[in-house]
N, C-alpha and C positions, 0 to 999 in steps of 0.2 A: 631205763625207758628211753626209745628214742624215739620224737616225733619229727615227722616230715612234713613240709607246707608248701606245696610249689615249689621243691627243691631250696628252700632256706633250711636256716639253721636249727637244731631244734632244741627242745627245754632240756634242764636240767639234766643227768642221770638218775636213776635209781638208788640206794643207800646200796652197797655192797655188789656192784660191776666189777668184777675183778678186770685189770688193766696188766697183761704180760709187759714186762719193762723191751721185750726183743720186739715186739708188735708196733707197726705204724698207727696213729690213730687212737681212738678213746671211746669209751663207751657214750662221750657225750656227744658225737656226732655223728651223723648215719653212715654208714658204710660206702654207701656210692659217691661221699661227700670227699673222702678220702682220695691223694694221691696213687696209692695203689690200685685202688678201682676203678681210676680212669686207664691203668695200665691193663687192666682185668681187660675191661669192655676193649680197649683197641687189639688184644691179643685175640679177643674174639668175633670181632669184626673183620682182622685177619685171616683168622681160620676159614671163616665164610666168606672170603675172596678166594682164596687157595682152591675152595671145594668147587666153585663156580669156576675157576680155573679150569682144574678138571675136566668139568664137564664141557666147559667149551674146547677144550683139544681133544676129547673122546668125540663130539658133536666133527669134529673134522678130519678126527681117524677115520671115522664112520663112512665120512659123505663118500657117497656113489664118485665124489668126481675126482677125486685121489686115485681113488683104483681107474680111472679112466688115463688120469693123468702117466700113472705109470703105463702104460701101455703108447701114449702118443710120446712118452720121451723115459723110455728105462730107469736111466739112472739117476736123471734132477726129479724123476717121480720116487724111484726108492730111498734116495736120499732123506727126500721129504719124510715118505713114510715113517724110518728109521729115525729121525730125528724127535717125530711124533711119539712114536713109542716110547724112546728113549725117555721122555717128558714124563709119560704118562705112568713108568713101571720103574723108573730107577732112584735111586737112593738123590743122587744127585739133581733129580728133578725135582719131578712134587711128590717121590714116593710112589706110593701105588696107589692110584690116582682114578680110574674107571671111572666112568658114573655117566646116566644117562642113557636114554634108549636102549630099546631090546639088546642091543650087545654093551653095551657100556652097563647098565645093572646086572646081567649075566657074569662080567666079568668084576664087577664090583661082590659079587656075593661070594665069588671064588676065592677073592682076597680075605672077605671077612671072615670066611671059615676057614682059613687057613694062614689067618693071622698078621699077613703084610702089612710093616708100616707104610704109614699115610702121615706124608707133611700135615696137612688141614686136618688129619686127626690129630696128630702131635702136637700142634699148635693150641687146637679146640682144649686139650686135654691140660694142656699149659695152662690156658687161662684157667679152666676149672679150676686147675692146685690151688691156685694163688687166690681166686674166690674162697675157695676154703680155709684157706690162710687166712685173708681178709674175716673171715668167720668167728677166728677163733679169738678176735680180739674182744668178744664180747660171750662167747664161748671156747674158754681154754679147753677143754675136752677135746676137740678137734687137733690141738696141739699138741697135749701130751699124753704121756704113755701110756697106754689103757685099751679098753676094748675097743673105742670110737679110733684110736689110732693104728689099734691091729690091723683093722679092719680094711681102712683106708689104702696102708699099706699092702693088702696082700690083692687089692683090687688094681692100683699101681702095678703090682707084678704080672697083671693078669692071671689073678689064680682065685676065679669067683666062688670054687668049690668052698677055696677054703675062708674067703670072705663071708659065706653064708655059712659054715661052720663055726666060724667065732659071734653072728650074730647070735645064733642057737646058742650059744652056751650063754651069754650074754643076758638072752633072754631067759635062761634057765638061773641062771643068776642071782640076776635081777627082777625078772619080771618080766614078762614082752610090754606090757604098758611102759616101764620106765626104760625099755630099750630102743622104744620106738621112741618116745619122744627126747631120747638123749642125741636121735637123729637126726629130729625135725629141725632145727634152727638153718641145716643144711643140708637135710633130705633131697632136694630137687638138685644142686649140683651132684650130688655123690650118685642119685641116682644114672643120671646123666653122663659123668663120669665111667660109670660101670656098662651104660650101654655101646659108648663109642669105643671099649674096647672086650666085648665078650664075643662068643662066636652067632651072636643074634644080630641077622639083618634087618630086622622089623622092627626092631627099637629104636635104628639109629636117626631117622625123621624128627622123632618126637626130641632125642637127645638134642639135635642141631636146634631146635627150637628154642631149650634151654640155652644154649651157648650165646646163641643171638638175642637174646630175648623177645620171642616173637609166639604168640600162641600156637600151641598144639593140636594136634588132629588126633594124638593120640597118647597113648602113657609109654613112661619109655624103660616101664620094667619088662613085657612083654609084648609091647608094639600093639596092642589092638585099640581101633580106631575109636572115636567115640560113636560116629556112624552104629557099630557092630551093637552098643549098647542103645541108639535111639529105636530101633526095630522093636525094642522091647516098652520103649517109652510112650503108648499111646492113650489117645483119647484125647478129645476134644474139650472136657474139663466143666467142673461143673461147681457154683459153690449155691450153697442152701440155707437159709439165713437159721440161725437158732433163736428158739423162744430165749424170755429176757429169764436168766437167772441170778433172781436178787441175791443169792450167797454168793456167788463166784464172784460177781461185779463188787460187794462189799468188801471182797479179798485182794482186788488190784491195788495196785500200788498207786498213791492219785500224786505225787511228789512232783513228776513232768520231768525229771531228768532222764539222764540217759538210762544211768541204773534201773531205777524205778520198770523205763519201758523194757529192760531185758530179764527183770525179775517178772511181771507181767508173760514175756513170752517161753517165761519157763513155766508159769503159771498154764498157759495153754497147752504144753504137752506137743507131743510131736505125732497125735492122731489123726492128723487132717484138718485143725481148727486156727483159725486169725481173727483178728479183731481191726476193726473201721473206729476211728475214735473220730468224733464232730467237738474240736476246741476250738472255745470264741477264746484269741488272744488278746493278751496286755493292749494292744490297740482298737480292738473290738473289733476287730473282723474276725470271719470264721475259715479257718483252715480243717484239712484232715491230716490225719496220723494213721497209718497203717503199719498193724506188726503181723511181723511175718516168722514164725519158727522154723526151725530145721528139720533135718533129717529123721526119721524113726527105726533104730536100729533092730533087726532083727533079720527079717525074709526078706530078700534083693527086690519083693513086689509087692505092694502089696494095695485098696484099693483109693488110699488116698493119693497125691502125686509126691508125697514127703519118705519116698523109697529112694535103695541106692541107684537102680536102676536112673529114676528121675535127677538124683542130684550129680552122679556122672555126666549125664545129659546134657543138665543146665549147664555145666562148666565149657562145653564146646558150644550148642548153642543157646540161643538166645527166644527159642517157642518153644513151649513143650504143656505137660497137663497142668503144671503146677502154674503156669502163667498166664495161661488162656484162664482155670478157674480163678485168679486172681481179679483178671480182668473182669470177667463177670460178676465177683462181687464188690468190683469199684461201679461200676456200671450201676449195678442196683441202686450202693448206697451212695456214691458221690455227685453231687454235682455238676457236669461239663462249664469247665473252665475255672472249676476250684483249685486253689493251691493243698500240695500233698507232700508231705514226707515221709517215706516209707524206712521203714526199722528192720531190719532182720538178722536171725543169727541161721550162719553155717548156710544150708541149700536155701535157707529162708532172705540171705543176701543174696545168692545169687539172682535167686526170684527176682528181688528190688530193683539189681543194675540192667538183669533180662528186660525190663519193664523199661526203663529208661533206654534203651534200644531201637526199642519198636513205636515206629512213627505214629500207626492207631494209639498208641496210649499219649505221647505229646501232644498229638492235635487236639486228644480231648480232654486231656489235665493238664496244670502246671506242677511237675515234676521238681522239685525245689532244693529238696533233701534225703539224702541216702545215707545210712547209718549202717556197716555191714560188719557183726561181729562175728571171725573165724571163719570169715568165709574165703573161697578161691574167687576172688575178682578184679585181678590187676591187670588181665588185656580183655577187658571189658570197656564200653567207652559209650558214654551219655551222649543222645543225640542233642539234646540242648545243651550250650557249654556253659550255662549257668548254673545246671545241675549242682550244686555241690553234695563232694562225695568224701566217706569217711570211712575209713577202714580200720577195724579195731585187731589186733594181730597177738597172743598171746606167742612168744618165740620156739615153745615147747609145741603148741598145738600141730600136728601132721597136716588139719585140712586146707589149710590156706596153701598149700605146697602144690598141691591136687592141679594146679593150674600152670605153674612151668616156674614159679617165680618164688622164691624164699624170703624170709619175712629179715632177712638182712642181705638183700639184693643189692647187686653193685650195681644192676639199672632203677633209677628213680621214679619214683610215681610223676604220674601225668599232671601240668600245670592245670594247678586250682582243688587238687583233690587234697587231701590229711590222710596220711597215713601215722598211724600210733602203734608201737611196738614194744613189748615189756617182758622181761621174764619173770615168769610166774614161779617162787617156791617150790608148788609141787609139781613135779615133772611125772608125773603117769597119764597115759593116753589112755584110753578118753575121756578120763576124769577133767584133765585141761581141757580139752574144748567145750564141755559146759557150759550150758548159758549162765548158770548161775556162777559160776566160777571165773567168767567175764565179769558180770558183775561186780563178783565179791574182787576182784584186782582191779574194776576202776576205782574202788572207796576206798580202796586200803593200800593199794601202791602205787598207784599211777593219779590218786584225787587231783590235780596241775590238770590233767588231761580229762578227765571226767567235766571237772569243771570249764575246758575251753570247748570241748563237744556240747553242755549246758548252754553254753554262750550261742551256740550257732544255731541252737532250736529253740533259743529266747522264744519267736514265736507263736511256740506249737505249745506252750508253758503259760495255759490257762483253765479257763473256768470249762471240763470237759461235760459238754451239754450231752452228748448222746454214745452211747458204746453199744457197738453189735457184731454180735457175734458171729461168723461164718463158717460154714464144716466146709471144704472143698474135697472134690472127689475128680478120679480121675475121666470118670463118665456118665 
């Protein structure tokens, strides 16, 4: 288990981290806390000077006033030219280098389908290894010999054919659940890795995002924007209170821990329903609690907002059905200017940190607490900076990847937020991202951490006067 706290140190390990004796570092402190991920992140802030390089000597190959220049003095004009080039396309410069404007992308896509090294690629790619490296100190599989390592390697070669031919048998194997999540602990560099060197120009955006760690526009297995998926994400959002059903309400869980409220949102199902909790706390005043579930697997659509369509969406931006009908039924049941802490798991955090975004919802709540289990929410960012925010990260789960950042990142969470990270036993997707399977690894492997997320919503950890129920819909 490692946890994160404003970049201190964190608790304890887990019983049974295996620790490579050739690896820097230890299961008991996070990754980015490590001397090598400070070499990680400068190789790749590297990279992305190089590529910006680039493009500003492509930005003055270009310029109209070179070609002018040559004509008002031949040879200190061709010189120039030739020197530029030289920069732009040779081993000894930055590689093959293009980028930018109608002909600098032109010739950058000619490169990448035809394979020319790139300094700022080579570098980019540098860093990546060594993040993966960094990986394996708390997942050896990344290290040794095995499918995760074939694999790695034949993407190193550039030979994706047969990097996705060893997946496949992998998966045949194994399972595709236990293939996929023997990848996730560092799913988002590998993928990233595989885009800055395949012959796909449209992934490479999304890859540079990874290296730098800066959100994405897009995903960087096939480049398509998130844009491409909100066209599909509409409606103005709608939530509809439900009658009170005395059996269901008997069956929550009334404990006020953490668990308790993610057993609760497994209880709600991923149909379109949340729940408004009105708890008078230990101090007698009255705060709210809002859960929020995830995603509902099946049809990409479907008419609640808890579709993939929607939780794609949510990962880029920060409006959409499922947040507008949120808002509607805070509006209904909460108070203006009552204090709120919002729970959710998987697209049901995103929902949370979406919320804390948007200035309509701080002017008219105090936003206090965010609890986000398995969800993609690390370049997300609360407009109040007293927001506190929690992110619960099972190391095998795929969805927290979804967003550019891996759940043993060399870049840090933002000051003031928790980040908590564990590896879970059973490694089959999507059995691990489960809400109940959150749960059931805060009480049983990570209880340290259960127990200090308890600690910080002491407040909301009382007598729960009123619970109501809302279906959201996406119109």
């Amino acid at each position: 288990m490692t946890t994160t706290d404003s970049g201190t140190s964190p608790q304890a390990p887990g019983a049974g981290d295996p620790t490579p004796p050739d690896l820097p570092g230890s299961p008991s402190e996070p990754v980015h806390a490590t001397p090598l991920a400070e070499v990680a992140r400068t190789l790749s802030a590297t990279a992305g000077v190089l590529r910006d390089a680039g493009r500003a000597v492509t930005a003055v190959a270009c310029d109209p006033a070179l070609l002018a220049s040559v004509g008002r003095s031949p040879r200190l004009g061709a010189r120039a030219a030739y020197a530029l080039a030289r920069t732009l396309v040779e081993p000894a410069g930055l590689g093959y280098a293009p980028d930018g404007g109608r002909v600098g992308r032109a010739a950058r896509l000619g490169g990448v389908l035809t394979s020319r090294p790139s300094l700022a690629v080579d570098v980019a790619v540098s860093a990546l290894k060594l993040r993966v490296r960094l990986c394996a100190v708390r997942h050896p599989e990344f290290a040794e010999e095995g499918p995760v390592r074939r694999m790695l390697t034949a993407i190193e070669a550039d030979h994706q054919t047969l990097a996705l031919r060893i997946l496949r048998e992998n998966m045949r194997a194994q399972g595709p659940q236990r293939a996929l999540a023997a990848l996730a602990p560092c799913l988002t560099e590998v993928m990233a890795w595989n885009a800055l060197v395949d012959e796909n120009p449209f992934n490479d955006e999304a890859a540079w995002c990874i290296v730098k760690g800066t959100r994405a526009d897009g995903d960087p297995l096939l480049g398509t924007r998130i844009g491409a998926w909100a066209r599909w994400d509409r409606g103005p959002g709608r939530a509809v209170p439900e009658p009170q059903d005395p059996e269901f309400l008997a069956e929550l869980d009334d404990s006020g821990g953490i668990s308790g409220h993610l057993r609760n949102i497994a209880a709600l199902g991923t149909d379109g329903r949340m729940i408004i909790q009105r708890v008078k706390g230990p101090d007698g005043r009255t705060r709210h609690l809002v859960l929020l579930p995830g995603m509902a697997f099946g049809l990409p659509r479907n008419p609640s907002p808890q579709d993939l369509v929607g939780a794609v969406t949510a990962v880029g931006r920060n409006d959409s059905p499922y947040t507008r009908a949120v808002r509607k039924a805070l509006a209904r049941t909460v108070p203006d200017g009552a204090e709120v802490a919002l729970i959710g798991h998987s697209q049901g955090g995103i929902a949370a940190m979406n919320l804390t975004e948007l200035p309509g919802v701080n002017d008219r709540w105090r936003l206090t607490h965010v609890v986000a289990a398995g969800s993609p929410i690390d370049h997300k960012r609360p407009l109040d900076p007293n927001t506190r925010v929690v992110s619960l990260v099972n190391e095998h789960d795929v969805v927290p990847n979804l967003e550019g950042r891996s759940p043993v990142s060399v870049f840090p969470v933002p000051a003031g937020w928790l980040e908590i990270t564990w590896v879970d036993p059973s490694h089959d997707f999507p059995q691990c991202h489960n809400v109940d399977v959150y749960a059931q690894g805060l009480d049983k492997i990570v209880p340290e951490a259960r127990d200090r997320v308890d600690d910080l919503l002491a407040p909301y950890r009382g007598l729960v006067e009123e619970t109501v129920v809302h279906r959201l819909h996406d119109r």
